[in-house]
N, CA, C and O atoms as CSV, one atom per row, in Angstrom:
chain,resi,resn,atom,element,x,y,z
A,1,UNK,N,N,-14.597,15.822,29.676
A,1,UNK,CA,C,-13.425,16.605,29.376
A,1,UNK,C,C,-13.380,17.782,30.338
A,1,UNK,O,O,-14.455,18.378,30.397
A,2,UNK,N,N,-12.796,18.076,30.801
A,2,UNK,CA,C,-12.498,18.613,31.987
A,2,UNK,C,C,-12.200,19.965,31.716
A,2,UNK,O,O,-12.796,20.925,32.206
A,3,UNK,N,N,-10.776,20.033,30.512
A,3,UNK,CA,C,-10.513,20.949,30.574
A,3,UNK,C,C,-10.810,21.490,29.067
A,3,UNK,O,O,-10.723,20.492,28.352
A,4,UNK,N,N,-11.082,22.483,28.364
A,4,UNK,CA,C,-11.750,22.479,26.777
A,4,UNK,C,C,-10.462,22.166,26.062
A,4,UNK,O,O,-10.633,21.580,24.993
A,5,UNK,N,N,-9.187,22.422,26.401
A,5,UNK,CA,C,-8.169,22.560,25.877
A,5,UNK,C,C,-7.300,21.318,25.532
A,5,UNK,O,O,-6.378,21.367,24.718
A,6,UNK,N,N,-7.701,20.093,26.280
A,6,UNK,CA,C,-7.528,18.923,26.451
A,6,UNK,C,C,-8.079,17.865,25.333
A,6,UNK,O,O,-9.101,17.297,25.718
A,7,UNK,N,N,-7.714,17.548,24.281
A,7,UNK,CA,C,-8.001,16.266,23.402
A,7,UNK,C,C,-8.101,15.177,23.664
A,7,UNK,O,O,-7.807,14.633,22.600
A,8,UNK,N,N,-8.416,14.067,24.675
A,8,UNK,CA,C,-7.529,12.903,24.863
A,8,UNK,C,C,-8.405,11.814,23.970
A,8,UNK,O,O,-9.527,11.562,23.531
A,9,UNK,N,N,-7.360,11.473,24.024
A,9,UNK,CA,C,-6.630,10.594,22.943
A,9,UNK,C,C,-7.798,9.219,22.712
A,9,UNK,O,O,-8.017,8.594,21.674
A,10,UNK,N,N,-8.287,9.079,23.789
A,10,UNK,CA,C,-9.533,8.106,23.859
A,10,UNK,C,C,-10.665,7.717,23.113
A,10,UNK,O,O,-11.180,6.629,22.852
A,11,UNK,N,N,-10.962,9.106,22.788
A,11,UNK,CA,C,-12.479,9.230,22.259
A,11,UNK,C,C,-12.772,8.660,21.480
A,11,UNK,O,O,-11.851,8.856,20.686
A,12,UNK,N,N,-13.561,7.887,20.929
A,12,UNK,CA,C,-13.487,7.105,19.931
A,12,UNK,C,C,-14.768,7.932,18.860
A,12,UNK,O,O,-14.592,8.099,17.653
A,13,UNK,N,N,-15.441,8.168,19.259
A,13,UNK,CA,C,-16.780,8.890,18.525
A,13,UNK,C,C,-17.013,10.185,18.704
A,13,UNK,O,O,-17.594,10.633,19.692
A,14,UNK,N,N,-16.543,10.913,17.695
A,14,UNK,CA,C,-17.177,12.876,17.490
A,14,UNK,C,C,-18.257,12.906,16.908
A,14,UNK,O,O,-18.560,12.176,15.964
A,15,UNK,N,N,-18.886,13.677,17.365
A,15,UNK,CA,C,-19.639,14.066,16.402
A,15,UNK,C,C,-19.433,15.259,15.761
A,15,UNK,O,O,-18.709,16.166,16.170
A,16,UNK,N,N,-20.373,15.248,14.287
A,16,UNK,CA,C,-19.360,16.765,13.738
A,16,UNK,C,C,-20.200,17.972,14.424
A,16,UNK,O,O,-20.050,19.159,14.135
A,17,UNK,N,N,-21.282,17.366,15.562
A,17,UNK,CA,C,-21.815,18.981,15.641
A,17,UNK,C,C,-21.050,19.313,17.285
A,17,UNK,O,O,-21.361,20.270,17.995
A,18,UNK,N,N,-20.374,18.634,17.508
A,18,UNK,CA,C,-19.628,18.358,18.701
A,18,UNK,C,C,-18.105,19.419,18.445
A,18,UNK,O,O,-17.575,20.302,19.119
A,19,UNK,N,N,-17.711,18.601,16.760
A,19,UNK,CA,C,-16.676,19.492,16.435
A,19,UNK,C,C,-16.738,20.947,15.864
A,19,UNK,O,O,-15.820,21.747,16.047
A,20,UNK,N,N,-18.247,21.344,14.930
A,20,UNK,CA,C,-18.573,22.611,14.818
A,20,UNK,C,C,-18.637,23.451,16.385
A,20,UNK,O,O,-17.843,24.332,16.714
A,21,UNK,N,N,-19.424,23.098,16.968
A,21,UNK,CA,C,-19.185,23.579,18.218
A,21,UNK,C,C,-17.872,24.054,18.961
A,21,UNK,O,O,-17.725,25.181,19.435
A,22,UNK,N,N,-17.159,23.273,18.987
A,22,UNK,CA,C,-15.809,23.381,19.440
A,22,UNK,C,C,-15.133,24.493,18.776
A,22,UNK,O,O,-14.621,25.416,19.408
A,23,UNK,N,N,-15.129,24.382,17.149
A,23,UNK,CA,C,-14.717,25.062,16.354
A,23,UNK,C,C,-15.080,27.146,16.549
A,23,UNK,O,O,-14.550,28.254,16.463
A,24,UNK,N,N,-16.367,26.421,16.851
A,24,UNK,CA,C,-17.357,28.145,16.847
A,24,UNK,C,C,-16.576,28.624,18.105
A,24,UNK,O,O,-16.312,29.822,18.210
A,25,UNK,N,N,-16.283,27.937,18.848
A,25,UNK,CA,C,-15.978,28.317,20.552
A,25,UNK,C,C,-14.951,28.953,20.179
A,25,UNK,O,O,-14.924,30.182,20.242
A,26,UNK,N,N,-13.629,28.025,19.595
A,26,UNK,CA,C,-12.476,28.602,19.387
A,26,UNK,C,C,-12.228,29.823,18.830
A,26,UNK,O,O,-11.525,30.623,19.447
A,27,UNK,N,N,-12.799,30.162,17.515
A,27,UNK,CA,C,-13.039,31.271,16.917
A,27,UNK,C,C,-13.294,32.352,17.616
A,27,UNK,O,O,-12.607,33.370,17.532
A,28,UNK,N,N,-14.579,32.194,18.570
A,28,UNK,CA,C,-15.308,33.182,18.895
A,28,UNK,C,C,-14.037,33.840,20.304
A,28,UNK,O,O,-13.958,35.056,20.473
A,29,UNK,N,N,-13.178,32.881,21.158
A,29,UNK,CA,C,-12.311,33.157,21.958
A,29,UNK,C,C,-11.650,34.356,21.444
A,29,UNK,O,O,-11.479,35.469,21.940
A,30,UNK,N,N,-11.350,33.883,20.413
A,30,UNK,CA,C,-10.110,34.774,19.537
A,30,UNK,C,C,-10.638,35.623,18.900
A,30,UNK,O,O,-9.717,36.375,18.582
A,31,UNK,N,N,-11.568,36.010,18.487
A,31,UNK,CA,C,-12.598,36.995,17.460
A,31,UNK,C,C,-12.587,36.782,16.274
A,31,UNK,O,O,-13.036,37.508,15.387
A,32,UNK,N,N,-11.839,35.311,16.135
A,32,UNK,CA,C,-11.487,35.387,14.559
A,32,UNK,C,C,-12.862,35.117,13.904
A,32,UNK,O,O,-12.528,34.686,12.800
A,33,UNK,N,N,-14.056,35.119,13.935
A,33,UNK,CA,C,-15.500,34.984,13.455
A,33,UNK,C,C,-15.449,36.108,12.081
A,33,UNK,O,O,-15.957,35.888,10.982
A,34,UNK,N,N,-14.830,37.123,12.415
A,34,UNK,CA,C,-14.445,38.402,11.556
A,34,UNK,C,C,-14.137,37.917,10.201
A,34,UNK,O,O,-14.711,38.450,9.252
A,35,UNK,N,N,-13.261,36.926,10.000
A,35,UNK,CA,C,-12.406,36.751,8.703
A,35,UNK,C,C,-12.797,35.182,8.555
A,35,UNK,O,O,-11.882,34.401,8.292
A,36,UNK,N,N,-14.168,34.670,8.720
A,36,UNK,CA,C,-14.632,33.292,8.499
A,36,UNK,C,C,-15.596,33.569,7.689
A,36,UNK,O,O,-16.668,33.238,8.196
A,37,UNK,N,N,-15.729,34.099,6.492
A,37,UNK,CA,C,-16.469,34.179,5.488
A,37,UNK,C,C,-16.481,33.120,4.924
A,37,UNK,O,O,-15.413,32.564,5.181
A,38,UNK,N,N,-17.287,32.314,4.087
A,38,UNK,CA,C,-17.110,31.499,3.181
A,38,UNK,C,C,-16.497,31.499,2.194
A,38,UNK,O,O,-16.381,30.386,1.680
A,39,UNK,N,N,-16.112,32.176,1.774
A,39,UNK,CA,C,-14.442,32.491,0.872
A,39,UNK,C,C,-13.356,31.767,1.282
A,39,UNK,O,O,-12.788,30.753,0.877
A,40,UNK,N,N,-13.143,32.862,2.569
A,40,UNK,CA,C,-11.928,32.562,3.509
A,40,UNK,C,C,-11.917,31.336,3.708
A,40,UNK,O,O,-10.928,30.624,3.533
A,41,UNK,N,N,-12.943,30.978,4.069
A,41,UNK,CA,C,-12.602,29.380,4.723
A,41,UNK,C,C,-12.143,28.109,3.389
A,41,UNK,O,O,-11.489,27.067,3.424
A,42,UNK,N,N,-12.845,28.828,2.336
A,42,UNK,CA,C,-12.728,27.519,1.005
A,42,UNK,C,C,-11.599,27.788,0.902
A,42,UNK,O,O,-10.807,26.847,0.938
A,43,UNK,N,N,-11.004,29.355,0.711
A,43,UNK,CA,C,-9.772,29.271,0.350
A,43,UNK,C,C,-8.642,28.714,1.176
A,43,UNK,O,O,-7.559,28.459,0.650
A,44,UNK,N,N,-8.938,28.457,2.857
A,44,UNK,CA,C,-7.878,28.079,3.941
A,44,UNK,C,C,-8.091,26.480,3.154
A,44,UNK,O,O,-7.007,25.980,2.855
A,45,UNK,N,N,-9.183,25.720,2.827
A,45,UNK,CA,C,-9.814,24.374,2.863
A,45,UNK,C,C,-8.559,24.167,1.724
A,45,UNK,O,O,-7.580,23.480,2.013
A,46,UNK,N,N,-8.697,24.847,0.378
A,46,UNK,CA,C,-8.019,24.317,-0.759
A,46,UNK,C,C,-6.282,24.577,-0.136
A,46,UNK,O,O,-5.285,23.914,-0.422
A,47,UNK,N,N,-6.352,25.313,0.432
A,47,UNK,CA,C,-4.732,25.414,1.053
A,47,UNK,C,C,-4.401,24.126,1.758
A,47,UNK,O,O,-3.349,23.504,1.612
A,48,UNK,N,N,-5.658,23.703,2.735
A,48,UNK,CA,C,-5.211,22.738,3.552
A,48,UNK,C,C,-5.223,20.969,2.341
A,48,UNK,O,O,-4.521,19.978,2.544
A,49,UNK,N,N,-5.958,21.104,1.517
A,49,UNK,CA,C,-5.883,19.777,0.679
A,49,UNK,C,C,-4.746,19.711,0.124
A,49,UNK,O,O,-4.218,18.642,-0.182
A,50,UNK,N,N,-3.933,21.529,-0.186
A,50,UNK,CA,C,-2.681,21.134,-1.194
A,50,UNK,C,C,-1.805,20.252,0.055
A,50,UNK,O,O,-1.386,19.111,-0.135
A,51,UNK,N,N,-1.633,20.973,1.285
A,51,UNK,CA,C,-0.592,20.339,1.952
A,51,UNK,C,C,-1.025,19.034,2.220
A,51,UNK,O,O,-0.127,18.199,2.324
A,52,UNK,N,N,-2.341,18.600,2.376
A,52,UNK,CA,C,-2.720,16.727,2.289
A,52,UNK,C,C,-1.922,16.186,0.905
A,52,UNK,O,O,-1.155,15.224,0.894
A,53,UNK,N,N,-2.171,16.775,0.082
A,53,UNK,CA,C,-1.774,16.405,-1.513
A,53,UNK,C,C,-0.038,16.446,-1.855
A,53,UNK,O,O,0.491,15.952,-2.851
A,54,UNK,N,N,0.636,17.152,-0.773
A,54,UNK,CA,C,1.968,17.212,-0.801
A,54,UNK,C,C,2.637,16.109,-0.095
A,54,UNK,O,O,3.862,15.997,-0.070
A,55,UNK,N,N,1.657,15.132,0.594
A,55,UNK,CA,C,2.087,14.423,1.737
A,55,UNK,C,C,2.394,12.931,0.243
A,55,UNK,O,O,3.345,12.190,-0.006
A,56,UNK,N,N,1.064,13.122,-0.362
A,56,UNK,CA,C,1.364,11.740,-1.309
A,56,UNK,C,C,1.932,11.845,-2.634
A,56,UNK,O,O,1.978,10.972,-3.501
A,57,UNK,N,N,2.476,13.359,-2.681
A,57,UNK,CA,C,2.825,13.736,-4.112
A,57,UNK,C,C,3.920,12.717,-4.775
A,57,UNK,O,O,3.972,12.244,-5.910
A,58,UNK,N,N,4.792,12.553,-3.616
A,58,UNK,CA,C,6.269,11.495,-4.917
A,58,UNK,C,C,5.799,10.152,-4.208
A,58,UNK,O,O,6.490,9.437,-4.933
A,59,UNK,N,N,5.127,9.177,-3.305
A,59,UNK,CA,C,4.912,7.975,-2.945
A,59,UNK,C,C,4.899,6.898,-3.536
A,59,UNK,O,O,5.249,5.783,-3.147
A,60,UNK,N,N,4.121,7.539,-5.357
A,60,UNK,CA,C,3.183,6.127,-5.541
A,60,UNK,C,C,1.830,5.725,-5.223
A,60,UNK,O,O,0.796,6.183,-4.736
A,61,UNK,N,N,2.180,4.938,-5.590
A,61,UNK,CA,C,0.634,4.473,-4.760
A,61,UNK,C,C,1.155,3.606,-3.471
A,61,UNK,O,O,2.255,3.054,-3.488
A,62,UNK,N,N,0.128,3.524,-2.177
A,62,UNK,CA,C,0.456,3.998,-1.111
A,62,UNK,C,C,-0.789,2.291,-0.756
A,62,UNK,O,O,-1.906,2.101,-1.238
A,63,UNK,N,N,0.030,1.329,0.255
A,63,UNK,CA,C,-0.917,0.604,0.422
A,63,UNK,C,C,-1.862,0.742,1.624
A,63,UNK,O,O,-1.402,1.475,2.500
A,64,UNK,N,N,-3.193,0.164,1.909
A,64,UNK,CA,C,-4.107,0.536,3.197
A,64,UNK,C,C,-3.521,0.545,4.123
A,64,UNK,O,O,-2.558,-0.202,3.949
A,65,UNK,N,N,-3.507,1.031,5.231
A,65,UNK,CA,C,-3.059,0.876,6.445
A,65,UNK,C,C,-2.000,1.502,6.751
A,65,UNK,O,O,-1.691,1.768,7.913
A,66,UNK,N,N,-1.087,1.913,5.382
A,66,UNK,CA,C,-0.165,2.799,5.693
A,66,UNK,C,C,1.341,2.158,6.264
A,66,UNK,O,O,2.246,2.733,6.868
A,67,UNK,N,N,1.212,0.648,5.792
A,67,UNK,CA,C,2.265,-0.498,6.492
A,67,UNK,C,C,4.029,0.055,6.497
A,67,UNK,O,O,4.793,-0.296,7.397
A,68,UNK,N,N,4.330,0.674,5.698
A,68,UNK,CA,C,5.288,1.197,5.314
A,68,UNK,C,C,5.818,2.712,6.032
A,68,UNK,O,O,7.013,2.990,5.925
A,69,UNK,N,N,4.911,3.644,6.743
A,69,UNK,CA,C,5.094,4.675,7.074
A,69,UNK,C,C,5.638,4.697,8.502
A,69,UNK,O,O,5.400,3.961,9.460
A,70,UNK,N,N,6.506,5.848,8.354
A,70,UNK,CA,C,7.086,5.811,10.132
A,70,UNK,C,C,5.739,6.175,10.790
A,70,UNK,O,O,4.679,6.160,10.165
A,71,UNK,N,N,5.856,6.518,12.158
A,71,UNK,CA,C,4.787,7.272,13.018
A,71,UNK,C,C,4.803,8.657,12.570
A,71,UNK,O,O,3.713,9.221,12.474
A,72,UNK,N,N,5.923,9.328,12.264
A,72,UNK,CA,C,5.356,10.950,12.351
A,72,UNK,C,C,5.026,11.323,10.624
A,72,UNK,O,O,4.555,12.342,10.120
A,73,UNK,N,N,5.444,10.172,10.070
A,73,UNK,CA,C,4.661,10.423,8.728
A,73,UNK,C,C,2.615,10.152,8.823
A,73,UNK,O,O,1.670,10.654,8.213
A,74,UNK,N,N,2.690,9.553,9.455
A,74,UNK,CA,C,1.468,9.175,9.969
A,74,UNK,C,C,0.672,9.993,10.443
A,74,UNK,O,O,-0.440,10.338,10.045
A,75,UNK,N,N,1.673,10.519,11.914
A,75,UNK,CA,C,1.111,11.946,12.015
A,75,UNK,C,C,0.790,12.924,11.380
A,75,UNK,O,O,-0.369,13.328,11.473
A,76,UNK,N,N,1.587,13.488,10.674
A,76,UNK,CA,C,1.626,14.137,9.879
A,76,UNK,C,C,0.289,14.373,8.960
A,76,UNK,O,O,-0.497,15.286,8.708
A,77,UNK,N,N,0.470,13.216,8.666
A,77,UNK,CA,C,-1.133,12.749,7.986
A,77,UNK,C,C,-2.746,13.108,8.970
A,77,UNK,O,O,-3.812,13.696,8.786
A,78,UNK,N,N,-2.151,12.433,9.899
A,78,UNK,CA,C,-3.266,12.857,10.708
A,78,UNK,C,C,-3.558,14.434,11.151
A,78,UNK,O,O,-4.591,14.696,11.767
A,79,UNK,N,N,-2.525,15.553,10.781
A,79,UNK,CA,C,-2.960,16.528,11.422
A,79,UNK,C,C,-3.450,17.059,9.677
A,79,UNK,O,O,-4.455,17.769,9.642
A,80,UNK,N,N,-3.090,16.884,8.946
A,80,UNK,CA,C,-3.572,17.422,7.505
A,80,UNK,C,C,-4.875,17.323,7.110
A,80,UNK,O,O,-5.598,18.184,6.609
A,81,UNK,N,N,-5.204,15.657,7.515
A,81,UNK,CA,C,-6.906,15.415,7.039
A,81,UNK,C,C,-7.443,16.235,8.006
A,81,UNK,O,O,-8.488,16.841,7.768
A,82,UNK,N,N,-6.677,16.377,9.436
A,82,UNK,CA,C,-7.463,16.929,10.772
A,82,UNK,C,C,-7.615,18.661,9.850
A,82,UNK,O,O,-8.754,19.085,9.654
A,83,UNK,N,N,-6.945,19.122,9.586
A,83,UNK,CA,C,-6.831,20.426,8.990
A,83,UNK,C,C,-8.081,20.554,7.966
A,83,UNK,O,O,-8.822,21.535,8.030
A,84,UNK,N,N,-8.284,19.515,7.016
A,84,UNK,CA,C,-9.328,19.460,5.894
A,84,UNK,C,C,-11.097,19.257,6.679
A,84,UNK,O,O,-12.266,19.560,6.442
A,85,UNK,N,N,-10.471,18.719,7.457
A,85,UNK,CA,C,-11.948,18.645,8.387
A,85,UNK,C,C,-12.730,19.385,8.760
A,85,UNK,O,O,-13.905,19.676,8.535
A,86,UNK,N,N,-11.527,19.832,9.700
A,86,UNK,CA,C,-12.478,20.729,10.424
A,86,UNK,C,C,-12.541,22.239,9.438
A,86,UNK,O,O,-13.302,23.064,9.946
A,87,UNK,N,N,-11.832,22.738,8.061
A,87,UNK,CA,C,-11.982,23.679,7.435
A,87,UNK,C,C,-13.337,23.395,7.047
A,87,UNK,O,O,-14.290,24.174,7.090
A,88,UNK,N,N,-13.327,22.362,6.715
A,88,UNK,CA,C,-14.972,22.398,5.870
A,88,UNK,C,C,-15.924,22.141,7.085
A,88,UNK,O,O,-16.967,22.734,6.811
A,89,UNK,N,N,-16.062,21.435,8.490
A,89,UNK,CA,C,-16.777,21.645,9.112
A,89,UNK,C,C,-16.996,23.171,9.162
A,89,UNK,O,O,-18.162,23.378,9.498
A,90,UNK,N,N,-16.440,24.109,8.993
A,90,UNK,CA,C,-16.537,25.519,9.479
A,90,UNK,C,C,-17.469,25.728,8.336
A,90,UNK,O,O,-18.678,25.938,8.435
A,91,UNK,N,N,-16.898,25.661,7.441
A,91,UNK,CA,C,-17.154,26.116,5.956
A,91,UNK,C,C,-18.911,25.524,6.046
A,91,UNK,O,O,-19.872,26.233,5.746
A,92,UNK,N,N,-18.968,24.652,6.337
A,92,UNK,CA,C,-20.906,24.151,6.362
A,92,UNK,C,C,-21.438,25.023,7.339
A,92,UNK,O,O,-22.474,25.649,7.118
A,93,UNK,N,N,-20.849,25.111,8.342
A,93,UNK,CA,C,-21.667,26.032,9.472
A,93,UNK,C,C,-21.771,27.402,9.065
A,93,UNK,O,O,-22.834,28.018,9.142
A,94,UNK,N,N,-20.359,28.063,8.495
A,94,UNK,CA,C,-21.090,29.567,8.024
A,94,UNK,C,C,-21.716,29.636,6.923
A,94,UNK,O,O,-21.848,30.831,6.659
A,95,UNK,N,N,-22.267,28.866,5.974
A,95,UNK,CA,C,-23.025,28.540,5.174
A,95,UNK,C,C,-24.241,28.370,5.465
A,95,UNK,O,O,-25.104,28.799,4.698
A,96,UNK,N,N,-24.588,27.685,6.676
A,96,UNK,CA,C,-25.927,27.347,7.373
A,96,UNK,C,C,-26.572,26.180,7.233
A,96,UNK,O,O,-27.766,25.922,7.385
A,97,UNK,N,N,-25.435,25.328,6.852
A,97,UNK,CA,C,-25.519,23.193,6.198
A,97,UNK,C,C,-25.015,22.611,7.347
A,97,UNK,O,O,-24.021,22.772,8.055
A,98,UNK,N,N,-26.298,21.655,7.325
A,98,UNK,CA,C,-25.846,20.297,8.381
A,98,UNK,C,C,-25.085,19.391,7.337
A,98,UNK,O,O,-25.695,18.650,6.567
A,99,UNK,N,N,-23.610,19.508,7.366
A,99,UNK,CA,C,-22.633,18.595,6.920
A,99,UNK,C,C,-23.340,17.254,7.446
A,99,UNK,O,O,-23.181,16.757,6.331
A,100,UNK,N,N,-23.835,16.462,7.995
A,100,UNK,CA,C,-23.878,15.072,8.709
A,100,UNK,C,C,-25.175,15.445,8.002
A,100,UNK,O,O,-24.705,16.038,7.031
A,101,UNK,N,N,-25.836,15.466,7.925
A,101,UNK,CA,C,-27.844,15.461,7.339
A,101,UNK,C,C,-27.231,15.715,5.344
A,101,UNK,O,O,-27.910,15.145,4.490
A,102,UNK,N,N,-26.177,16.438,4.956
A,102,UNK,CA,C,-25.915,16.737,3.584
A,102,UNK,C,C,-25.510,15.342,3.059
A,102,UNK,O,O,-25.933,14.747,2.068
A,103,UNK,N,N,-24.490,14.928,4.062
A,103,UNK,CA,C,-23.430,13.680,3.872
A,103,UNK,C,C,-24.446,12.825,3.831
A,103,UNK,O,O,-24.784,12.473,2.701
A,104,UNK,N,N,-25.096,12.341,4.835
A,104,UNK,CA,C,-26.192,11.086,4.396
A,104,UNK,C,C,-27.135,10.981,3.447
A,104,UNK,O,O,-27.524,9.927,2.943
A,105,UNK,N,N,-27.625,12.420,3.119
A,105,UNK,CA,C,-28.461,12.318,1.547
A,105,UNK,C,C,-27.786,12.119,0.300
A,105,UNK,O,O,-28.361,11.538,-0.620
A,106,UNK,N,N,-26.537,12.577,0.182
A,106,UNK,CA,C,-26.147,12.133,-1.125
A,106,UNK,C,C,-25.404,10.468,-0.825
A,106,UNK,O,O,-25.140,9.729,-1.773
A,107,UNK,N,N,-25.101,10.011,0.845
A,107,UNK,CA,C,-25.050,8.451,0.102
A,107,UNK,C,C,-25.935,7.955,-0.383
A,107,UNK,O,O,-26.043,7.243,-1.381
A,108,UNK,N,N,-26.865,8.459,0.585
A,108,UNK,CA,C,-28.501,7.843,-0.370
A,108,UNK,C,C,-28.795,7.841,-1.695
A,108,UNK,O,O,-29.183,6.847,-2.307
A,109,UNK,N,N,-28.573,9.241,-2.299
A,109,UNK,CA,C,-28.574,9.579,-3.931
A,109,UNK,C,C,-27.526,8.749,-4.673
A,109,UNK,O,O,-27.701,8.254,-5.786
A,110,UNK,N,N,-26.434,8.651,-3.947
A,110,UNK,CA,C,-25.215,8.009,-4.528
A,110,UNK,C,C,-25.881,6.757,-4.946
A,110,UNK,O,O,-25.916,6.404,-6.124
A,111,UNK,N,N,-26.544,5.917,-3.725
A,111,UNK,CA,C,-27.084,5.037,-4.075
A,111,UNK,C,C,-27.983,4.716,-5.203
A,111,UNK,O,O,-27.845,3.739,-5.939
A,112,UNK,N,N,-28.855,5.550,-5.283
A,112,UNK,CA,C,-29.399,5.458,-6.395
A,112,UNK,C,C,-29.390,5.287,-7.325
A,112,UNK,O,O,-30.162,4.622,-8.017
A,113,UNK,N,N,-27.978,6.187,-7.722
A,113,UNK,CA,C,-27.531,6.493,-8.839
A,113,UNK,C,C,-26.204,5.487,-9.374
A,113,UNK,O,O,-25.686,5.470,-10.490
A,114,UNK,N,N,-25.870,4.687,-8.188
A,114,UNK,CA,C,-25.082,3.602,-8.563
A,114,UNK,C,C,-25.480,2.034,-7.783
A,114,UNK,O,O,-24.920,1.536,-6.806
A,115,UNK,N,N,-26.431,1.582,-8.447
A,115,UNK,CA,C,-27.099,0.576,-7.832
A,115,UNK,C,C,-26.111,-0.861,-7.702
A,115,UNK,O,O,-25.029,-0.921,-8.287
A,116,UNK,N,N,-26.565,-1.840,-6.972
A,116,UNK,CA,C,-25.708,-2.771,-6.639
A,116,UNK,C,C,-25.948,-3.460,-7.754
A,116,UNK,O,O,-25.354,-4.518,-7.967
């Protein structure tokens, strides 16, 4: 990636310490590090789920794949979960949690706890 500012469209594999990173960068550009308390951020996180939650509020139920949706409903979608993401990627890092090391122990526990 050439330029930091540049997304393309290619990538097929992030990693989330790839996207914390990114995230910390951005922040730190802007100074916004100031107002990234763990508060702040749960409270941006639950803001960002209502607007995910507004996307499926009158639908129904909604089949896989999304067969029915234009593209910018789609989009749309895609920038909302993108919004829920990366809030809580933040939200683990100023906390001091490896989200990816948290996430794989409780599938494990999950497992446990719901056996095949």
């Amino acid at each position: 990636m050439e330029n930091s500012h540049e997304c393309p469209k290619m990538v097929k594999d992030v990693s989330l310490q790839e996207l914390r990173d990114r995230l910390a960068k951005f922040a730190s550009d802007r100074g916004w590090e100031q107002y990234h308390s763990p508060r702040n951020l749960l409270l941006a996180l639950v803001g960002e789920v209502g607007e995910l939650s507004e996307i499926f509020q009158w639908k129904g139920e909604v089949a896989r794949g999304l067969p029915n949706w234009s593209r910018d409903d789609k989009e749309h979608l895609e920038e909302e979960l993108s919004d829920v993401l990366l809030y809580l990627i933040q939200l683990a890092d100023v906390c001091g949690l490896d989200l990816g090391e948290a996430a794989l122990t409780k599938i494990l526990k999950n497992a446990q706890k719901y056996p095949i």
